[in-house]
C-alpha positions as CSV (number, residue, x, y, z in Angstrom):
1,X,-8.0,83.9,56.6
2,X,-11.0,85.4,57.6
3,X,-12.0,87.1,61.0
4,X,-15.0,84.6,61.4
5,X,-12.4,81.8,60.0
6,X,-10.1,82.8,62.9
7,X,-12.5,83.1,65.5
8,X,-13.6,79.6,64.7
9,X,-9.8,78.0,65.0
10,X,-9.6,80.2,68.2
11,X,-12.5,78.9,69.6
12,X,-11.5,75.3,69.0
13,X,-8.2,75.5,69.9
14,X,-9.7,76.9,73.4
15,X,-12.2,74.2,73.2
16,X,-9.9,71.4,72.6
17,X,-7.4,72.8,75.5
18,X,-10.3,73.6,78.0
19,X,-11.5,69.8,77.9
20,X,-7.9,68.4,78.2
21,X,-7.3,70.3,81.1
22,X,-10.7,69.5,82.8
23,X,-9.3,65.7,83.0
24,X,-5.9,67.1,84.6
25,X,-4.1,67.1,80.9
26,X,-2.7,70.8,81.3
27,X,0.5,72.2,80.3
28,X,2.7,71.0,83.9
29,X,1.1,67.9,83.4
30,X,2.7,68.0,79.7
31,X,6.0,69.2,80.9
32,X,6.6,66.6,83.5
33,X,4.9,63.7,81.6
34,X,8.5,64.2,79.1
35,X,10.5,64.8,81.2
36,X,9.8,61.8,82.8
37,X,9.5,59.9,79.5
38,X,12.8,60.7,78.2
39,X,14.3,59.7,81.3
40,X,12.9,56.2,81.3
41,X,14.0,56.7,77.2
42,X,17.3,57.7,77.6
43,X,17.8,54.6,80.6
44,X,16.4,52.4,78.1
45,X,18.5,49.2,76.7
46,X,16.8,49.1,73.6
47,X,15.6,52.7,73.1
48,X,18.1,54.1,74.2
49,X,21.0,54.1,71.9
50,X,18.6,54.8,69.0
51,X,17.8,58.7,71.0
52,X,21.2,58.7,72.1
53,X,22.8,58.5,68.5
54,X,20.3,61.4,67.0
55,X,19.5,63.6,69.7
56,X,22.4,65.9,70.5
57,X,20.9,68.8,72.7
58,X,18.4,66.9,75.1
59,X,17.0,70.2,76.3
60,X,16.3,71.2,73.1
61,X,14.6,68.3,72.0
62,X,12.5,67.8,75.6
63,X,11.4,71.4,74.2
64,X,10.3,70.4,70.9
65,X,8.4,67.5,72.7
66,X,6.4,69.2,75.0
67,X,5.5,71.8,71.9
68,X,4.2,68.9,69.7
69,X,2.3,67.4,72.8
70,X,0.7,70.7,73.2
71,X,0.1,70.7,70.3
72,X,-1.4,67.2,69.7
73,X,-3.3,67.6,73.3
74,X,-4.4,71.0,73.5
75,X,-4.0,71.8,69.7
76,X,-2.1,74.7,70.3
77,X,-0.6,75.0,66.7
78,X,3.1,75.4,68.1
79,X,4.8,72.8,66.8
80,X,5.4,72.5,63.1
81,X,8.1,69.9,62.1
82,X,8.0,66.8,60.5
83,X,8.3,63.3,62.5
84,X,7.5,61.0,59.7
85,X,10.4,62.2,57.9
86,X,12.8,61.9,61.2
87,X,11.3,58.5,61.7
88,X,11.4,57.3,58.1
89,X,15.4,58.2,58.3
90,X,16.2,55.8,60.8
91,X,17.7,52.6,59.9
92,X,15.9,49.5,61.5
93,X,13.7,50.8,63.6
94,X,10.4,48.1,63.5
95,X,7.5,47.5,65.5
96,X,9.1,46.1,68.3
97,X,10.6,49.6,69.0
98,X,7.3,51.0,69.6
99,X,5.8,48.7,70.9
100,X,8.4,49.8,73.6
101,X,8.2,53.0,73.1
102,X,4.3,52.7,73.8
103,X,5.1,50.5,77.2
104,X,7.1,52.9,78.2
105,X,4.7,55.9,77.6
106,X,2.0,53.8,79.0
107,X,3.9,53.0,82.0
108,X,5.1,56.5,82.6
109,X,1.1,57.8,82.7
110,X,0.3,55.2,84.8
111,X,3.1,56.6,87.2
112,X,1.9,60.4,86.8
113,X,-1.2,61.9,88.9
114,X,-3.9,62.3,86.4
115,X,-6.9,61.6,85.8
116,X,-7.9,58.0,84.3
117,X,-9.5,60.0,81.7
118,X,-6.8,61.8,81.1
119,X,-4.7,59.0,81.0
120,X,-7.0,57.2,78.2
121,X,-7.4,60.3,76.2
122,X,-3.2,60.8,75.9
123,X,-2.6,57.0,75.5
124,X,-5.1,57.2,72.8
125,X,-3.0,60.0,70.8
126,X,0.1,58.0,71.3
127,X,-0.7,54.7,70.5
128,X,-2.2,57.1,67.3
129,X,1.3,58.6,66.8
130,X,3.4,55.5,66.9
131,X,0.8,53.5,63.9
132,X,1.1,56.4,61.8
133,X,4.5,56.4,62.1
134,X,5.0,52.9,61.9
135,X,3.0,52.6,59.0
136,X,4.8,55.4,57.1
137,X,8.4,53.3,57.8
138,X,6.7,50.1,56.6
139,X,5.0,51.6,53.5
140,X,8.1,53.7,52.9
141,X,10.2,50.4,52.8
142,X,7.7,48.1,51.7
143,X,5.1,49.9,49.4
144,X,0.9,50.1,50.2
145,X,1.5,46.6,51.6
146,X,2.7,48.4,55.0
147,X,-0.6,49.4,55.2
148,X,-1.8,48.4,58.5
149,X,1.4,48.3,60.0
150,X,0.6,49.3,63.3
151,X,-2.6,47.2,63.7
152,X,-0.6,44.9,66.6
153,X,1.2,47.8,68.4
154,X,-0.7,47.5,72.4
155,X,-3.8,49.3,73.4
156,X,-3.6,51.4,77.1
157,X,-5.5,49.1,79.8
C-alpha cells in the first residue's frame, strides 16, 4: 500500500476511534461492557449452554471479544477471524437466540455509565452484527430466501 493510502486508513481509524471515545465508547468502556456481557451470557438459561458447549478458555475468548469490538467500534483492525463461519457451525441456533442475545446486550449498556449516544451508536453495531449473522445461518440453511432474516430481531429504545 501506498504511503498516502496508509496515511488515509491511519487517519480514519483515528477518526473513527476519536468520535467513539468522545461519547464515552473508549477501550475500558469496551473491556467492562464484555465482561459484563458474558457474565449475564454465561448465567443465561437459554444462552448459556450454547457458549458453555463451545467456548473452552473464557479468558481467551473475553479477549478475542473485546479485540473484535475494538475493532467494530473504534476500527482498530485487530481482530481478524471469522464469526459467520462459527455461527453458521452451530446446530439450531434461530432468531430467538438473538433476539436474546440482543436483550441481553441492550440491557447490559443500559446498565453501564455511558453516554446515551454512546449507547445508540454500539446497540446500533450489535443489533447490525446479530442480522448479518442471522441472515448468513438462514440463507446458509435455507438459500436467498433467508434474505431478510433479521428484519424482526429488536431495535435499542
Amino acid at each position: 500500500m501506498r504511503k498516502q493510502g496508509r496515511d488515509h486508513v491511519t487517519a480514519t481509524r483515528q477518526a473513527k476511534r476519536a468520535a467513539a471515545e468522545a461519547l464515552g465508547v473508549d477501550a475500558a468502556f469496551i473491556d467492562a461492557m464484555v465482561e459484563r456481557f458474558y457474565g449475564l451470557i454465561r448465567e443465561d438459561e437459554t444462552l448459556g449452554p450454547i457458549f458453555a458447549s463451545r467456548v473452552e478458555d473464557w479468558p481467551a475468548h473475553l479477549d478475542r471479544m473485546k479485540q473484535f469490538w475494538r475493532s467494530i467500534l473504534h476500527n482498530s483492525g485487530e481482530y481478524s477471524g471469522n464469526p459467520m463461519r462459527k455461527h453458521v457451525m452451530i446446530e439450531g441456533v434461530e432468531e430467538a437466540h438473538f433476539q436474546r442475545w440482543l436483550a441481553l446486550f441492550y440491557a447490559n449498556l443500559r446498565a453501564m455509565e455511558v453516554s446515551e449516544a454512546g449507547r445508540e451508536i454500539v446497540a446500533l453495531r450489535a443489533r447490525a452484527i446479530a442480522d448479518s449473522l442471522l441472515t448468513g445461518i438462514v440463507i446458509h440453511r435455507s438459500g436467498l430466501l433467508g434474505g431478510r432474516a433479521g428484519k424482526n430481531l429488536p431495535h435499542y429504545g
